[in-house]
NUTI-844943 format. One record per residue (C-alpha): residue number from 1; residue in three letters; x, y, z. Coordinates in Angstrom, 2 decimals, m for minus. Example, Ala and Ser with C-alpha at 12.3 -4.5 7.8 and 13.67 -1.06 7.14 Angstrom:
BEGIN
<atom i="1" aa="ALA" px="12.30" py="m4.50" pz="7.80"/>
<atom i="2" aa="SER" px="13.67" py="m1.06" pz="7.14"/>
This chain:
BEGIN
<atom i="1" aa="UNK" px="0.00" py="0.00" pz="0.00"/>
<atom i="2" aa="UNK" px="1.12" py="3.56" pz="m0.79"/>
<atom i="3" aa="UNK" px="2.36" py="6.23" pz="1.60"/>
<atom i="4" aa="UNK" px="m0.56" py="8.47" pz="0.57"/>
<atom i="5" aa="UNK" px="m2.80" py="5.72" pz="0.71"/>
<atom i="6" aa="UNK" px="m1.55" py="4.68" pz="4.53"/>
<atom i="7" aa="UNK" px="m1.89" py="8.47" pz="5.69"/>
<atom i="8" aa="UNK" px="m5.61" py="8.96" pz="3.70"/>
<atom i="9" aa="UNK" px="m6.93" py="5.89" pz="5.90"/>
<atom i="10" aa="UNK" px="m5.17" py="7.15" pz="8.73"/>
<atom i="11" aa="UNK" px="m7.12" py="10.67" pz="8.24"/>
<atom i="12" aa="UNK" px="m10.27" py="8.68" pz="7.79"/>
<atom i="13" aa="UNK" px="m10.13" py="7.09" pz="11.19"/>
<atom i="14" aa="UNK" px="m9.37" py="9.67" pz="12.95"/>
<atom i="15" aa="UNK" px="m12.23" py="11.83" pz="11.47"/>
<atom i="16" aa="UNK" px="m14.54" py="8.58" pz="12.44"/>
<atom i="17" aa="UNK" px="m12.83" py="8.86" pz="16.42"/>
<atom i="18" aa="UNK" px="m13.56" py="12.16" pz="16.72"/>
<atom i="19" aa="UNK" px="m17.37" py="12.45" pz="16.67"/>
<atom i="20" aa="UNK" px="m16.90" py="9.20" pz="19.44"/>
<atom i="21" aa="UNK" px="m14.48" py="11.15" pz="21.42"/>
<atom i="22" aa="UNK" px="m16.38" py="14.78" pz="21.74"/>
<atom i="23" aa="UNK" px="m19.57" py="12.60" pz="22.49"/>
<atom i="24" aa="UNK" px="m18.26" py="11.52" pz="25.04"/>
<atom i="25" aa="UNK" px="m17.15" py="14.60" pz="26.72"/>
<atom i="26" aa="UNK" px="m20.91" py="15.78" pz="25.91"/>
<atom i="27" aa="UNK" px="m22.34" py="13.46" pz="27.62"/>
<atom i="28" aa="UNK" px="m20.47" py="14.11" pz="31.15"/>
<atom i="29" aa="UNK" px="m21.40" py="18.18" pz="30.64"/>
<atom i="30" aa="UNK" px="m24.92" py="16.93" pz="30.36"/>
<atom i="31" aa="UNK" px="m24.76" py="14.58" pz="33.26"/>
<atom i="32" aa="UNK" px="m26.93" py="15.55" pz="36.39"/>
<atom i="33" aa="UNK" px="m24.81" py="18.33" pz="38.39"/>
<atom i="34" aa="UNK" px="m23.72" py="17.33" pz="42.11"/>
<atom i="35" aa="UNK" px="m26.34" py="19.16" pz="44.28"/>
<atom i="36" aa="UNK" px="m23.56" py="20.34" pz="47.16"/>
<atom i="37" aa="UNK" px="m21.92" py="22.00" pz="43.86"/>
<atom i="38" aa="UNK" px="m24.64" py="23.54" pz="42.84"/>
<atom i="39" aa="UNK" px="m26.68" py="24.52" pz="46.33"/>
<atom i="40" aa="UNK" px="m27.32" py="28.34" pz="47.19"/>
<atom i="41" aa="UNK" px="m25.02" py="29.79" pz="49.43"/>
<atom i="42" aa="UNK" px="m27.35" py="30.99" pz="52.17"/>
<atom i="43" aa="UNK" px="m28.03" py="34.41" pz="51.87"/>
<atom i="44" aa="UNK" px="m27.65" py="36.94" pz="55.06"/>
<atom i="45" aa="UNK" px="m30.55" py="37.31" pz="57.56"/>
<atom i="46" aa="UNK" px="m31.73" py="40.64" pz="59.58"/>
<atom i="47" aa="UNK" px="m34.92" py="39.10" pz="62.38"/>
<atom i="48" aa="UNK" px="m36.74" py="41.80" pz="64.19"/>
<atom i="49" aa="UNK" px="m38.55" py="40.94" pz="67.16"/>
<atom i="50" aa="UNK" px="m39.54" py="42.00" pz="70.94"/>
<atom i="51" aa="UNK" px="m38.36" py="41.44" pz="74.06"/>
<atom i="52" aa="UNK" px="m40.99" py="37.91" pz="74.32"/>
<atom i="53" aa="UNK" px="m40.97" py="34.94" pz="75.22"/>
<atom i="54" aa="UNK" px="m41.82" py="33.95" pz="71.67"/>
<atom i="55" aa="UNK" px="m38.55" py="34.41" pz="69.87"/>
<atom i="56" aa="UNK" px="m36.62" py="32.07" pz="72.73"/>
<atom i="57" aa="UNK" px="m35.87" py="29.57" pz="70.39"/>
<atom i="58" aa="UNK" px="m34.32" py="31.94" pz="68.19"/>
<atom i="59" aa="UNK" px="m31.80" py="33.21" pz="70.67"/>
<atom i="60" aa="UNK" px="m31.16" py="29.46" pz="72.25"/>
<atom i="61" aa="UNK" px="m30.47" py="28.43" pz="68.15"/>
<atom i="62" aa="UNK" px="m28.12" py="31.63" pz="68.43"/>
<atom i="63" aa="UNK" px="m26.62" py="31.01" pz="71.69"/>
<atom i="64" aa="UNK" px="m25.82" py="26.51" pz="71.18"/>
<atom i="65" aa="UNK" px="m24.59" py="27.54" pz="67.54"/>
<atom i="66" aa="UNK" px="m27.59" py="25.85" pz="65.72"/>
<atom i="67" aa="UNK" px="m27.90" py="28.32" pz="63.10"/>
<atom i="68" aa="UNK" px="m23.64" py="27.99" pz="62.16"/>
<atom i="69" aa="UNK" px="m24.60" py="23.64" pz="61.87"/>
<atom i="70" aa="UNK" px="m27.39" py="24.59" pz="59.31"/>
<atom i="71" aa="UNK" px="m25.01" py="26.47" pz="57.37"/>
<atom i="72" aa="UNK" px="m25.75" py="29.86" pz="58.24"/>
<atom i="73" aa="UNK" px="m22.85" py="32.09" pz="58.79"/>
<atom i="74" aa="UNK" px="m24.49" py="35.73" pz="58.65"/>
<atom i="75" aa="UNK" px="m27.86" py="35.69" pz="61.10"/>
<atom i="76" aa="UNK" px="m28.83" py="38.40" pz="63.41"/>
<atom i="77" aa="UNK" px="m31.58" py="39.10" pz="65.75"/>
<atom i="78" aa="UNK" px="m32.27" py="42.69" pz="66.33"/>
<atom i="79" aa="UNK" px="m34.63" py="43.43" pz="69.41"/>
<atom i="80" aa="UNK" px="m36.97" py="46.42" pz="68.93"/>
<atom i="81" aa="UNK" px="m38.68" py="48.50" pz="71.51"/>
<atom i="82" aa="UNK" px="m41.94" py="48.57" pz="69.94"/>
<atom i="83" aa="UNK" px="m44.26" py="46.59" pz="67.41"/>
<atom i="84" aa="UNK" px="m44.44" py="50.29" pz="65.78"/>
<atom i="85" aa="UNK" px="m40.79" py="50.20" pz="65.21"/>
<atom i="86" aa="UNK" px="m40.72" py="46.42" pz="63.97"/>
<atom i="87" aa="UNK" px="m43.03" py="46.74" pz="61.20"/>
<atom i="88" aa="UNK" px="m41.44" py="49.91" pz="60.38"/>
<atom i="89" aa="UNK" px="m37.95" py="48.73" pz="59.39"/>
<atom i="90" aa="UNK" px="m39.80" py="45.41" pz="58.34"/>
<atom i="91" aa="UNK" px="m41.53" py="47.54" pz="55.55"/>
<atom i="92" aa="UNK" px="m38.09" py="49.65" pz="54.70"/>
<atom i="93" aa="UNK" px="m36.29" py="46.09" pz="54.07"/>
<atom i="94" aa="UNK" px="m34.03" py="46.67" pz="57.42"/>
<atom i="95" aa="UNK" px="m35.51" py="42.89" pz="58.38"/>
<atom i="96" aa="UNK" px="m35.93" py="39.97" pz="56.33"/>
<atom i="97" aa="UNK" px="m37.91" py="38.36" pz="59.15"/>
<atom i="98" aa="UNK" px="m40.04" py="39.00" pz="62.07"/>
<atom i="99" aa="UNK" px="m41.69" py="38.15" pz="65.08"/>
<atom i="100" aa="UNK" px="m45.30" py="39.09" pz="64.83"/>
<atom i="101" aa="UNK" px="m49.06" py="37.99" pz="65.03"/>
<atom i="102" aa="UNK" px="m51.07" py="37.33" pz="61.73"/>
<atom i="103" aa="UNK" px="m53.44" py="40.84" pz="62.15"/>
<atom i="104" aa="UNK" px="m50.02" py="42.70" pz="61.35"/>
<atom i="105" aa="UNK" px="m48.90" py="39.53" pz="58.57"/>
<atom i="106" aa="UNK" px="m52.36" py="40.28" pz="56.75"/>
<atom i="107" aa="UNK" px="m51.94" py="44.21" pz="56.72"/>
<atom i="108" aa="UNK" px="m48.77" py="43.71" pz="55.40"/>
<atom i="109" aa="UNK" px="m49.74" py="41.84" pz="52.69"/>
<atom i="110" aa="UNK" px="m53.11" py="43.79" pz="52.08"/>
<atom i="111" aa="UNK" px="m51.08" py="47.05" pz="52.02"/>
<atom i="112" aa="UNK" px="m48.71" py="45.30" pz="49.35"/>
<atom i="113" aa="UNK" px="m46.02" py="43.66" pz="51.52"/>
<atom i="114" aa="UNK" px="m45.99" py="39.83" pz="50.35"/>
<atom i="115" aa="UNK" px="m44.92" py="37.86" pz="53.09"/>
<atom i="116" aa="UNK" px="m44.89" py="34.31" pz="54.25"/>
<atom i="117" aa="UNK" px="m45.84" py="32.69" pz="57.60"/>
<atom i="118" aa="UNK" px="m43.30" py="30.35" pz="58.08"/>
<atom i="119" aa="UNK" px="m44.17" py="28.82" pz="61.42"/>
<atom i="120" aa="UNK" px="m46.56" py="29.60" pz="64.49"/>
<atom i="121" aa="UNK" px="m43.46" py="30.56" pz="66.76"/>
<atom i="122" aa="UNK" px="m46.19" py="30.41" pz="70.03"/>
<atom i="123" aa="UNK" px="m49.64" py="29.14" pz="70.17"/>
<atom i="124" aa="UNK" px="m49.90" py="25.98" pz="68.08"/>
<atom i="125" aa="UNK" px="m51.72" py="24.58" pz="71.05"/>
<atom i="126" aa="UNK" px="m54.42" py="26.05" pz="73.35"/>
<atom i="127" aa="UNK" px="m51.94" py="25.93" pz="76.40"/>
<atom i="128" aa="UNK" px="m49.26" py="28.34" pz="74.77"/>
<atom i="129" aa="UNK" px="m48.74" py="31.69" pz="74.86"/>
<atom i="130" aa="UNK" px="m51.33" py="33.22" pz="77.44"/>
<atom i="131" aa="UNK" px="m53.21" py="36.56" pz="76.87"/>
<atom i="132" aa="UNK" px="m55.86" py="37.38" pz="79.63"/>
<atom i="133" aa="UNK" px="m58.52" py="39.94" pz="80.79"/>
<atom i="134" aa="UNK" px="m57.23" py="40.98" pz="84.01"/>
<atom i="135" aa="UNK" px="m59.06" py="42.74" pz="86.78"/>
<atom i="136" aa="UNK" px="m57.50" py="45.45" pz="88.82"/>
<atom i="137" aa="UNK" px="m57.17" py="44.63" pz="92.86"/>
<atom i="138" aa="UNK" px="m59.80" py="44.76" pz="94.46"/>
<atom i="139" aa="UNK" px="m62.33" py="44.66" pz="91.74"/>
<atom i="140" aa="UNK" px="m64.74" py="41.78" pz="91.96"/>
<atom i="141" aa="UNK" px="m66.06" py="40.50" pz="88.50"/>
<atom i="142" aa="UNK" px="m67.37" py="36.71" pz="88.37"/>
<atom i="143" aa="UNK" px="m67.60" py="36.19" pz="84.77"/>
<atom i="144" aa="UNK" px="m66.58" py="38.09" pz="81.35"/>
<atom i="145" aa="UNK" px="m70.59" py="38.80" pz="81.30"/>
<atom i="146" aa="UNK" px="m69.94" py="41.26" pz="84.01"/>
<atom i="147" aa="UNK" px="m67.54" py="43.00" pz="81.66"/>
<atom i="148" aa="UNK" px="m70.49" py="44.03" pz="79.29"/>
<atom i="149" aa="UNK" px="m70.25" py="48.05" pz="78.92"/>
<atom i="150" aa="UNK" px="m67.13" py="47.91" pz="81.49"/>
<atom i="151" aa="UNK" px="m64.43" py="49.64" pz="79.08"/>
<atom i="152" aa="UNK" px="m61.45" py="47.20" pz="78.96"/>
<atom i="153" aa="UNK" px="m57.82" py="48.81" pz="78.40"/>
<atom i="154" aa="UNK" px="m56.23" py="47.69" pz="75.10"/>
<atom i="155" aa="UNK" px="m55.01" py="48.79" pz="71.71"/>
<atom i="156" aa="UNK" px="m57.24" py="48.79" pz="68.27"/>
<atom i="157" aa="UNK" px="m56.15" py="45.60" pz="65.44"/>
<atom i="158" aa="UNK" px="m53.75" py="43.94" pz="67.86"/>
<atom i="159" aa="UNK" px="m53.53" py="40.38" pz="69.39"/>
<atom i="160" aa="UNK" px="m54.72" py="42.05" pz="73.16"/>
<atom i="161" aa="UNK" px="m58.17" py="43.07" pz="71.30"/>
<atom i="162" aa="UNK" px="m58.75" py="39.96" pz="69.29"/>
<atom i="163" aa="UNK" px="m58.29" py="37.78" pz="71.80"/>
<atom i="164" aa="UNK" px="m61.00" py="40.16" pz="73.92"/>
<atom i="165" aa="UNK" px="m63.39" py="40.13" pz="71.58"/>
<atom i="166" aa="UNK" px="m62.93" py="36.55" pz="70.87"/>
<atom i="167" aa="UNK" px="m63.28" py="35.58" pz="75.02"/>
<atom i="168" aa="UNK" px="m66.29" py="37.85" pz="75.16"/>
<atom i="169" aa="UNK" px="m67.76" py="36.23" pz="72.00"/>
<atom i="170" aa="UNK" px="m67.21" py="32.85" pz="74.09"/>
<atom i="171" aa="UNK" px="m68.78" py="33.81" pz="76.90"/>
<atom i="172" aa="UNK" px="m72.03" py="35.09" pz="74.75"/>
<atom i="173" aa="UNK" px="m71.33" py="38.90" pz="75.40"/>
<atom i="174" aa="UNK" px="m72.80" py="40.87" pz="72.11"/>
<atom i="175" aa="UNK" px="m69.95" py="42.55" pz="70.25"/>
<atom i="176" aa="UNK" px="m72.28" py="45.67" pz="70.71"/>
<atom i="177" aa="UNK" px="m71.94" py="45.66" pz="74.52"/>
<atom i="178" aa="UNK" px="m67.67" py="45.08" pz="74.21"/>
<atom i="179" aa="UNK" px="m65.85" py="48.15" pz="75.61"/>
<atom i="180" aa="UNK" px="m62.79" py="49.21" pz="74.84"/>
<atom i="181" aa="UNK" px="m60.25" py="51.98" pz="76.27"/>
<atom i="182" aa="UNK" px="m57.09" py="52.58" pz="73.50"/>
<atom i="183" aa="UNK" px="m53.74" py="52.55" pz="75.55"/>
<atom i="184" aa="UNK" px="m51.77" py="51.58" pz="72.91"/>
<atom i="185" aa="UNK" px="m48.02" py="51.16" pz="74.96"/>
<atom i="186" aa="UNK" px="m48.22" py="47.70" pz="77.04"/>
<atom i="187" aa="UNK" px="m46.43" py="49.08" pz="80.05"/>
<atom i="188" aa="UNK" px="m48.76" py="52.23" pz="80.45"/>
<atom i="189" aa="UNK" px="m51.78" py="49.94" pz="80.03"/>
<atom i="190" aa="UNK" px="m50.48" py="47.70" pz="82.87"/>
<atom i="191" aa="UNK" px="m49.80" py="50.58" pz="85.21"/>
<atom i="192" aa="UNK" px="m52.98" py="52.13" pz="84.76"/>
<atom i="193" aa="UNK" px="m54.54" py="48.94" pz="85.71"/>
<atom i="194" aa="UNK" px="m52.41" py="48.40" pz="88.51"/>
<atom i="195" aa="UNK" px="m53.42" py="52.02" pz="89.68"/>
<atom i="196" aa="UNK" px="m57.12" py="50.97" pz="89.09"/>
<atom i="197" aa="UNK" px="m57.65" py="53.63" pz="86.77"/>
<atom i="198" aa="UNK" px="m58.42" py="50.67" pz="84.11"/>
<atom i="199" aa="UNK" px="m61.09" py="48.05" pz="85.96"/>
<atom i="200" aa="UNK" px="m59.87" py="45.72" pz="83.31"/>
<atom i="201" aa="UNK" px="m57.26" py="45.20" pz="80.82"/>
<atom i="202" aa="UNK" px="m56.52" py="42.51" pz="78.07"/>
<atom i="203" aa="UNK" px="m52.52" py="41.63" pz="78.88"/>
<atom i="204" aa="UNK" px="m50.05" py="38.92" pz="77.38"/>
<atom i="205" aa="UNK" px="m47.48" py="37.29" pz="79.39"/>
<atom i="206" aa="UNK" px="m45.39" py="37.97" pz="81.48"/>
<atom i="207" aa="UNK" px="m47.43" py="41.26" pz="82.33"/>
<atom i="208" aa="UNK" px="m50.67" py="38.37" pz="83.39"/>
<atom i="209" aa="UNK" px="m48.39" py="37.07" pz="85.67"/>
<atom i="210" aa="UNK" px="m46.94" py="39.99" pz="87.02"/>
<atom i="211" aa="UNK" px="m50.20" py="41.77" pz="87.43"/>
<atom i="212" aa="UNK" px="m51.17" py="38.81" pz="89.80"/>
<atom i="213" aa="UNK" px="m48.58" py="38.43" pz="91.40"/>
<atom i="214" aa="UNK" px="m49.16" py="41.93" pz="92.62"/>
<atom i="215" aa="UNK" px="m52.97" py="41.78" pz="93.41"/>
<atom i="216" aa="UNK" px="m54.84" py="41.97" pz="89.82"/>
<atom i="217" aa="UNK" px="m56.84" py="38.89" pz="89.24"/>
<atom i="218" aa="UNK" px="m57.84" py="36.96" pz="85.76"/>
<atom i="219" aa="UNK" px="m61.57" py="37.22" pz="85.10"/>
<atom i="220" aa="UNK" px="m63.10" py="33.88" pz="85.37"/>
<atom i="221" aa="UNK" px="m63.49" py="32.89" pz="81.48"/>
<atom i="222" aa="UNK" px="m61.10" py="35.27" pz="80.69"/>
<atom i="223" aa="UNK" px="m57.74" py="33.45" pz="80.59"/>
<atom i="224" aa="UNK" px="m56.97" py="32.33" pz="76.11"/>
<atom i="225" aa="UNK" px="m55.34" py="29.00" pz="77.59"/>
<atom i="226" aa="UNK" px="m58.54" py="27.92" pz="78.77"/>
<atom i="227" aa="UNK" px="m60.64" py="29.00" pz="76.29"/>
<atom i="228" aa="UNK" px="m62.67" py="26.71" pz="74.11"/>
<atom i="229" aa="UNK" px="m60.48" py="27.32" pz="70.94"/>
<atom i="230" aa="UNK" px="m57.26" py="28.42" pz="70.32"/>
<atom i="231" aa="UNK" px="m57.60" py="31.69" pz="69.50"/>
<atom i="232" aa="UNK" px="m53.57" py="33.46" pz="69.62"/>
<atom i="233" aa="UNK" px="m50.76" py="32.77" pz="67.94"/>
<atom i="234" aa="UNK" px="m47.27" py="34.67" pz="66.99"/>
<atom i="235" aa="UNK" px="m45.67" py="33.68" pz="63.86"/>
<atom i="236" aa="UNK" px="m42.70" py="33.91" pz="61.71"/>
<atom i="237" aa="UNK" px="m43.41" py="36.06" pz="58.91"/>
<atom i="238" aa="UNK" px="m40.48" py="36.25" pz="55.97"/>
<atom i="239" aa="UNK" px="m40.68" py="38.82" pz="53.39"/>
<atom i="240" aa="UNK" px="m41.22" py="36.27" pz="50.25"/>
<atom i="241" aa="UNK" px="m39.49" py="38.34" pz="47.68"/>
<atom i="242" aa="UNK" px="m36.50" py="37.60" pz="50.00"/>
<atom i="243" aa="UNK" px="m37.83" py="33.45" pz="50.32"/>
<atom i="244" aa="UNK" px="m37.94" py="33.45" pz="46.67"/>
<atom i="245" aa="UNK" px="m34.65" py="33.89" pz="45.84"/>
<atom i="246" aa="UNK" px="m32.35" py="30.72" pz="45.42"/>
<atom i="247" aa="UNK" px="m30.17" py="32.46" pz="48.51"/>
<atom i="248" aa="UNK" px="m32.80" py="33.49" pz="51.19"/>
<atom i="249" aa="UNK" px="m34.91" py="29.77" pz="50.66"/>
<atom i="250" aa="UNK" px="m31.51" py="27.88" pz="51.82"/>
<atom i="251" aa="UNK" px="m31.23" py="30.62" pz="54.95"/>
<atom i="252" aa="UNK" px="m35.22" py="29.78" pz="55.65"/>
<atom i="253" aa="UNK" px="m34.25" py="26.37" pz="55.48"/>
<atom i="254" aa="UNK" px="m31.69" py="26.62" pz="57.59"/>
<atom i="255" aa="UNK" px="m33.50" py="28.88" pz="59.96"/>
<atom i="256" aa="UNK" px="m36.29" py="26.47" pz="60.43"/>
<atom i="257" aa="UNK" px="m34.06" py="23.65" pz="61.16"/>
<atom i="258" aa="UNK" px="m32.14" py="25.46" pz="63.74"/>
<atom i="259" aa="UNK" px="m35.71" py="26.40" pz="65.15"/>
<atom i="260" aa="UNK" px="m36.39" py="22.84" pz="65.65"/>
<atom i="261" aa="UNK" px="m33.25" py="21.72" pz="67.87"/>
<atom i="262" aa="UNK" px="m33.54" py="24.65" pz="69.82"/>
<atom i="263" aa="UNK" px="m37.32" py="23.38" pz="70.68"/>
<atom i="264" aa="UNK" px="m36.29" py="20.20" pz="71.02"/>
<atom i="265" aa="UNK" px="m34.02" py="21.22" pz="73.62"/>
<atom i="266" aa="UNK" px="m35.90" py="23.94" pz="75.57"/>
<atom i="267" aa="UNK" px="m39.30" py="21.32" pz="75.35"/>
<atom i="268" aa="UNK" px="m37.00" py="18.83" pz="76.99"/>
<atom i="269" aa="UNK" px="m36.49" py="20.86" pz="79.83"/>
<atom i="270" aa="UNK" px="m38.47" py="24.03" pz="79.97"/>
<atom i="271" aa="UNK" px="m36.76" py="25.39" pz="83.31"/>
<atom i="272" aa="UNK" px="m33.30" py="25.43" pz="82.45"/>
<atom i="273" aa="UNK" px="m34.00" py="28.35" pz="79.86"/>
<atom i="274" aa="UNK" px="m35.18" py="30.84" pz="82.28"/>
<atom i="275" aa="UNK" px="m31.84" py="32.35" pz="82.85"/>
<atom i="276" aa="UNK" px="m32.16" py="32.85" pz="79.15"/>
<atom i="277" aa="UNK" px="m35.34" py="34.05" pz="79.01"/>
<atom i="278" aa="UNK" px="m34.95" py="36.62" pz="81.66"/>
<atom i="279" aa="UNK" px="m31.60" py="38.01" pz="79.84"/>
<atom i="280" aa="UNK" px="m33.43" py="38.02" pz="75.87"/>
<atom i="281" aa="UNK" px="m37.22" py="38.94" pz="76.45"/>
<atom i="282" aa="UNK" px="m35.86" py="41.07" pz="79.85"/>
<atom i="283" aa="UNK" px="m38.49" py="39.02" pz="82.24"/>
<atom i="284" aa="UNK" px="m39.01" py="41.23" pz="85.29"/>
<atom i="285" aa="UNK" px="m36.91" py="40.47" pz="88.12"/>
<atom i="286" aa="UNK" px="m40.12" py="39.76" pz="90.72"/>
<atom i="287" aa="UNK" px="m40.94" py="36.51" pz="88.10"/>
<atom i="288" aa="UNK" px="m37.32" py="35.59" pz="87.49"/>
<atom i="289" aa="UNK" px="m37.20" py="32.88" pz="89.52"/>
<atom i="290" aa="UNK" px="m40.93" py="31.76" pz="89.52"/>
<atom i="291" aa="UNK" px="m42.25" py="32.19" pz="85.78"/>
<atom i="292" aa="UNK" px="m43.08" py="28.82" pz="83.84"/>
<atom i="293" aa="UNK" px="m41.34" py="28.77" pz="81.10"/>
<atom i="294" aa="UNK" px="m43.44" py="27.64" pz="77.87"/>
<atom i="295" aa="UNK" px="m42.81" py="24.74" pz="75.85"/>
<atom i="296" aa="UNK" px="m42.93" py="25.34" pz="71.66"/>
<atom i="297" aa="UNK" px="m43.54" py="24.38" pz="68.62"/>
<atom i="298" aa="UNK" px="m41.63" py="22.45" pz="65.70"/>
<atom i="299" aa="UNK" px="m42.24" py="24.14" pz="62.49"/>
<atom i="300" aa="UNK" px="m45.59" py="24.59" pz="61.86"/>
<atom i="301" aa="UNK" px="m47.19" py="26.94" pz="60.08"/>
<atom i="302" aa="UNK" px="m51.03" py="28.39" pz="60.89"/>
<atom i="303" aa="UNK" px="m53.53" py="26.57" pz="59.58"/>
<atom i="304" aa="UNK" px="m55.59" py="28.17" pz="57.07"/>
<atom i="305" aa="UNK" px="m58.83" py="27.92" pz="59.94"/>
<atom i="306" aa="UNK" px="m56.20" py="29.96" pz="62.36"/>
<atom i="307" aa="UNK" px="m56.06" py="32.52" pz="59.58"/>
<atom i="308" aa="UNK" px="m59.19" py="32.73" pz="57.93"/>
<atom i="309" aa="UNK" px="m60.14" py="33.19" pz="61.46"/>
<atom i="310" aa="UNK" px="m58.58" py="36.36" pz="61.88"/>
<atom i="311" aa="UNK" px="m59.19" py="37.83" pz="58.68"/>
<atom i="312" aa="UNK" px="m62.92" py="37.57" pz="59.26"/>
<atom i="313" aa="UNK" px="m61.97" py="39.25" pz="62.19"/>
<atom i="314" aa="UNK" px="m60.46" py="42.31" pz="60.22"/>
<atom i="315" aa="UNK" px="m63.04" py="42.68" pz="57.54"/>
<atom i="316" aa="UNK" px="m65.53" py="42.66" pz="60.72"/>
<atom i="317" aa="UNK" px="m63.58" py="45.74" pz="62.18"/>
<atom i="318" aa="UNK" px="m63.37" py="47.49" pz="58.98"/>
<atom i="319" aa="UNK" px="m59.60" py="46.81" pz="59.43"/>
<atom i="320" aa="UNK" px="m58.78" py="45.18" pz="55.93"/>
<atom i="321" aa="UNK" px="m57.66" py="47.46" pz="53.56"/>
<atom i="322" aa="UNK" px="m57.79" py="44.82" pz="50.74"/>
<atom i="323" aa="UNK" px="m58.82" py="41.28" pz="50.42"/>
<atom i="324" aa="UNK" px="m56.52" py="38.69" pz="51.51"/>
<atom i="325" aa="UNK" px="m56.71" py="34.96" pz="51.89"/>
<atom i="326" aa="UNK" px="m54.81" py="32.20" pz="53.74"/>
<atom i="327" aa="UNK" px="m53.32" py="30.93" pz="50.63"/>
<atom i="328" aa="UNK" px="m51.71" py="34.46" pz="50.82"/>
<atom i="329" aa="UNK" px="m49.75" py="33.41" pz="53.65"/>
<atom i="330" aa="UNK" px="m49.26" py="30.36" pz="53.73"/>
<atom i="331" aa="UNK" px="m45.72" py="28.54" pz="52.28"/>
């Protein structure tokens, strides 16, 4: 055989190789990508919240390094002074995440916020998270019917005046005969009650405890832990432009699952977290050795009943500024 034969062959095969060769490389490109290469980093996370009890597992998951094990290097948790201020930097983007109760979650959305309601952070049960109407010493009501006309201190489309109304409701008061008295600031209200220039006032914990624990009773019927439904809950609400992204779902991810061990823990022994409680949501010093501290909730988010609940509430009240449904807020 030729030279020029030899090398025209030669040519051939290696044009036939070729195709063989590249499709090979083609295939691996094509090949399902490794999901720890191709993951979200987790992007940074601002949560606003009070000085509660309801954001304790947040600062345990801070304090045993839960939220570093889900991945998440760049987490704060910014205490406010009031729900005013909260939902303020909520709105301006300052927070990605706060502590709050659906009435604010569904004016946020109605006024054009989206959000998400991630979990129930307290209340998934009856027995969680008291609110109470609370009777200033030395006053002597039997029942929330004696409350009828009585004006009761609390503050207009907040948790304090649901829960009211929803108590009196209960105890077959007419929403017609339900008086209220606005003091909007929680310490004022309590004061005033103390002072007995409220009769009655609808309180959360620890300020129910505290109020007893200096003379103030709980109006028989009047305590949300004993009620007939679960009427209060706080929640996590997450600004879902920011849970959209690839970035901010692998940080609520991670947030949730740092949530859980921190409940698993603190559930396990209530107790031993009230040195941590006292510190975080500032429990006052005559409870600090005597206040049961609550157990919580694994991720759960409210149920659409919970909400729809509420938001009949709000449209009731003339509160709604725009219609909004549980499928709204709801993952």
């Amino acid at each position: 055989m030729g030279l020029d034969r030899r090398l025209g062959l030669a040519l051939v095969a290696l044009a036939l190789a070729a195709p063989l060769a590249f499709g090979g490389c083609t295939s691996d490109d094509n090949a399902a990508p490794d999901p720890d290469e191709t993951a979200a980093a987790p992007a940074p996370l601002t949560i606003g919240t009070l000085a509660t009890q309801d954001s304790l597992p947040l600062w345990v998951a801070e304090e045993r390094g839960y939220f570093a094990e889900e991945g998440l290097t760049d987490v704060e948790i910014v205490t406010f002074q009031s729900a005013q201020e909260l939902q303020a930097a909520f709105t301006a983007g300052s927070v990605d995440a706060l502590m709050t109760d659906i009435m604010v979650a569904a004016n946020l959305q109605a006024s054009g916020t989206d959000v998400v309601l991630e979990t129930i952070m307290l209340g998934s049960e009856t027995s969680q998270g008291r609110f109470a109407i609370v009777a200033a010493p030395g006053e002597t009501f039997t029942s929330m019917q004696d409350l009828a006309g009585v004006p009761v201190g609390t503050a207009s489309l907040t948790i304090t005046e649901y829960v009211l109304d929803k108590l009196m409701e209960e105890a077959g008061v007419a929403a017609e005969d339900v008086v209220t008295e606005e003091v909007d600031k929680m310490p004022v209200r309590f004061q005033l009650l103390m002072e007995g220039q409220l009769r009655a006032a609808s309180l959360p914990e620890p300020f129910v405890s505290l109020a007893v624990l200096q003379g103030a009773t709980i109006v028989p019927g009047g305590d949300d832990t004993l009620a007939q439904s679960n009427i209060s809950q706080s929640v996590l609400c997450v600004n879902r432009e920011y849970a959209g992204t690839a970035g901010g779902a692998a940080t609520v991810a991670g947030l949730l699952g740092a949530w859980d061990k921190a409940v698993t823990d603190i559930n396990a022994d209530p107790d031993s977290f009230r040195e941590s409680l006292v510190t975080y949501a500032r429990l006052p010093e005559p409870l600090s050795t005597t206040y049961a501290v609550s157990t919580y909730p694994t991720v759960t988010p409210p149920s659409a009943e919970m909400i729809q609940n509420v938001l009949n509430w709000m449209t009731e009240k003339g509160y709604l500024t725009a219609d909004v449904t549980p499928e709204d807020l709801l993952p």
